[in-house]
N, C-alpha and C positions, 0 to 999 in steps of 0.2 A: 592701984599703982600701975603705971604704964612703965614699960621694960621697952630696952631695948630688940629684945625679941619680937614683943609687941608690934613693936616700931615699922619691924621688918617684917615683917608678915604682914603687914597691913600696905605696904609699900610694893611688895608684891601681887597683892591683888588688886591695886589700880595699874600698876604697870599689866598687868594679863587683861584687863577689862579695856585700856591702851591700846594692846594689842590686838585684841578683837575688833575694835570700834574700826581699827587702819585697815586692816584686812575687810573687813563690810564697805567699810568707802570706796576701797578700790575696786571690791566687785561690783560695786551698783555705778562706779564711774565709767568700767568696761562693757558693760552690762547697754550703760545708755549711748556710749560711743559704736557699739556694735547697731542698736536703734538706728543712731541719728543715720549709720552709713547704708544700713539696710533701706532706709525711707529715700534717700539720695539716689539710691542705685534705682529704684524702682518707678522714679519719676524721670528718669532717663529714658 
């Protein structure tokens, strides 16, 4: 039987997995924007 307990508790660990996945993105989007500006500066 699946409960609404169930429910939420299961609802909560995609939204924290969510959470992670946003937070990774951003660091590897800042990550590669700090690259692209460091390769720019340097061919300067």
């Amino acid at each position: 039987m699946f409960t609404i307990e169930m429910a939420y508790a299961r609802m909560r660990e995609l939204q924290d997995l969510a959470n992670r996945s946003r937070v990774h993105q951003s660091a590897t989007t800042e990550r590669r924007a700090a690259k692209k500006h460091a390769a720019r500066a340097k061919k300067r």
